[in-house]
N, C-alpha and C positions, 0 to 999 in steps of 0.2 A: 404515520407521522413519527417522527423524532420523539424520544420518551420524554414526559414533562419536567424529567429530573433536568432536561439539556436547556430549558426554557425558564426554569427557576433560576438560571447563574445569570449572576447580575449583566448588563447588558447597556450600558448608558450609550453605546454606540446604534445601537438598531432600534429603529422606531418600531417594527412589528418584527414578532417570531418567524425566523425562515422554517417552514413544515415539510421536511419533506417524506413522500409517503414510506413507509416500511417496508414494502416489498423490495424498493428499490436499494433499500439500505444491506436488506438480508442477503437480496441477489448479489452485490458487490460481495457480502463474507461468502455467499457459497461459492464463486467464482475463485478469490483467494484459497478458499482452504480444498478446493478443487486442484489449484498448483500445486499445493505444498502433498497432497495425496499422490498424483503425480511424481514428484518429487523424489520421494519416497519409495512408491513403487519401483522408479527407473533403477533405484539405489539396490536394490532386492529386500529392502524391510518387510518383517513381517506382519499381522494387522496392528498392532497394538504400535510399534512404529510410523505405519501410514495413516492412524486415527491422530499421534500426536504431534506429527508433522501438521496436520490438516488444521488442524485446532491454534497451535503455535503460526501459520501463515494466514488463517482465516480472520484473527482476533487480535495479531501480535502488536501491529500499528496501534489500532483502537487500545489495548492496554498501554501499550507508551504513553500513547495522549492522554489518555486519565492518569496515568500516575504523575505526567509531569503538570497536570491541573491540579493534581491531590483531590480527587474524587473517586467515587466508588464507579471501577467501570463499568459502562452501560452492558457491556457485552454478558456481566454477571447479575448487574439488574434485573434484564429485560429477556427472558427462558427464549423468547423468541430468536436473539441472536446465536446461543449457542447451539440451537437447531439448525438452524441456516449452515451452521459450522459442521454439524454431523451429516446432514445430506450432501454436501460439500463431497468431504469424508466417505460415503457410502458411496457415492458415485464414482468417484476414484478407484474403487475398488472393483465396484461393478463391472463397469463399463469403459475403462480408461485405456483398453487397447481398442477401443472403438473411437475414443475422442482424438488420440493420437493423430489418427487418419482426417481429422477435421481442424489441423491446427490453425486452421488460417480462420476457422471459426471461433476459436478459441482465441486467439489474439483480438479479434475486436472485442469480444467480452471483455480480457483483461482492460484493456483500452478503456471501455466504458467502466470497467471497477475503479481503476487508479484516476478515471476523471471524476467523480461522485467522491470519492476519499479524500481527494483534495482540498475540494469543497466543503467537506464535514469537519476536516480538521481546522480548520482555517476557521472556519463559521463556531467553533467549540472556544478557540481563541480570543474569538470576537467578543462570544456573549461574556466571558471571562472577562473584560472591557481591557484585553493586553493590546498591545504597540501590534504595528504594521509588522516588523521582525517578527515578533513573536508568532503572528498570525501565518506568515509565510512559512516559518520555521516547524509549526504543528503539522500545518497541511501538508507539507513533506511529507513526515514524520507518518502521520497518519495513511500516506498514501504508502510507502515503499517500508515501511517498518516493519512488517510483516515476511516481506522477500528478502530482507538482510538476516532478521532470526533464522528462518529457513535453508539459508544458505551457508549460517555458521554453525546450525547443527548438524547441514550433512559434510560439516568439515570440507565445506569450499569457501574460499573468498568469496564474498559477498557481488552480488552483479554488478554495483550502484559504485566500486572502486574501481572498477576495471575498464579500459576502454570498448567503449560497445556502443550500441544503439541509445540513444538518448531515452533516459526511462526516471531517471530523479530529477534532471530537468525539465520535462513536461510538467513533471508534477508542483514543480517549483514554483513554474509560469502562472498555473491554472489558481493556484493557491494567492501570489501575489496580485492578480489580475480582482480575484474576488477580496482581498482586504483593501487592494486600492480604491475600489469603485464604492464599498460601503464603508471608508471609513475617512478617504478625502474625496469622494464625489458624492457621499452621501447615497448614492443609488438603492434602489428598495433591495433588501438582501436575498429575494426572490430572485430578480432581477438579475441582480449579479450573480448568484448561484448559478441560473440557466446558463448566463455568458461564460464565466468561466468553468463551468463542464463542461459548455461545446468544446469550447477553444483549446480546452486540453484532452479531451479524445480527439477533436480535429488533426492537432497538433501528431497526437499517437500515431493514430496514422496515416501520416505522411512520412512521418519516420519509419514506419514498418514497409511502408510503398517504397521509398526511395534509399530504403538502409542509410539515414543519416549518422555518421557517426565520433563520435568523439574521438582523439590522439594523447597520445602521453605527452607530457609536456617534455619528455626527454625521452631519447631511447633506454633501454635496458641495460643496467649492467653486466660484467659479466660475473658467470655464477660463483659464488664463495667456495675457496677454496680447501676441500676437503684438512681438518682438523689432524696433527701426527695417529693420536688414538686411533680416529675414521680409518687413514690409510691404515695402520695397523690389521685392525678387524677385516678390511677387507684381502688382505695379503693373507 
């Protein structure tokens, strides 16, 4: 279950506590901080690099969302998540030119991480008794916060900027689906939990089936042009 700290925040919108079980919460971090090892590794880091990629992509969301709730993050509360984060972590190490070779297993995991994340952010917003915005805007946050840190410490543009497969808008979907349903349909937040975690792993993939994907709203410019100094240096 969700730790009792999530279940003390005030909550005037939910008539019962949504519970969900623990393993499933840990499995979604060991999954993230399994990318960010990954990651990592592809990069040639060494362990102490791939330990704090893992750690940074497995947790990175979850601290978002409690620092923008001003609470003590769960992930530091509850010794159980930051384990979830180091087997993550070990496995990456381990065994991650074996998982390579299983990527398409590896993506519905993802899939099933970032639909549960969705859902925990959202539902963290709820019991917080904030607006429909706000709820959508956590679950985000919670879902892909993780993959954007990760992405701008291996000094890349972040995935969720670029045009690609749809991956912050699923999460978007799954997030507003579950504050809609319990907070203008009233729906039990069990209830709405299941629905929108289907809905946004269902969603995943289909986009990972059918490579749906997003366009720039403009084409590229073209590149800047090298500085007198620049040319200089390179003359």
């Amino acid at each position: 279950m969700l730790p009792d700290a999530l279940h003390s925040l005030p909550g005037p919108l939910l008539s019962e506590p949504f519970r969900l079980p623990f393993w499933l919460d840990a499995a979604a971090l060991f999954l993230f901080a399994l990318s960010g090892a990954l990651k990592a590794a592809d990069r040639g880091y060494d362990v102490m690099g791939v330990l704090s990629m893992a750690v940074v992509t497995g947790s990175g969301g979850g601290l978002l969302r409690d620092v923008l709730l001003s609470r003590t993050p769960l992930v530091l509360a509850q010794p159980g998540y930051l384990l979830a984060v180091a087997a993550g972590a070990l496995a990456g190490i381990a065994c991650g030119w074996r998982l390579r070779r299983t990527w398409g297993v590896f993506e519905l995991s993802d899939a099933l991480g970032l639909a549960i994340y969705c859902v925990v952010g959202a539902l963290a917003a709820v019991h917080a008794g904030l607006s429909f915005t706000a709820a959508v805007f956590l679950g985000t946050v919670n879902a892909v916060g993780g993959g954007v840190l990760r992405d701008v410490l291996a000094r890349e543009e972040p995935v969720i900027f670029r045009p690609g497969q749809w991956y912050a808008g699923v999460a978007l979907v799954g997030s507003a689906l579950f504050a809609a349903l319990v907070i203008y349909a009233r729906v039990p937040s069990m209830v709405a939990g299941v629905l929108a975690a289907a809905l946004a792993f269902g969603l995943r993939l289909l986009v990972i089936r059918f490579d749906w994907r997003t366009r720039p709203l403009a084409p590229p410019g073209p590149p800047a042009a090298a500085s007198p100094a620049a040319k200089g240096v390179e003359a």
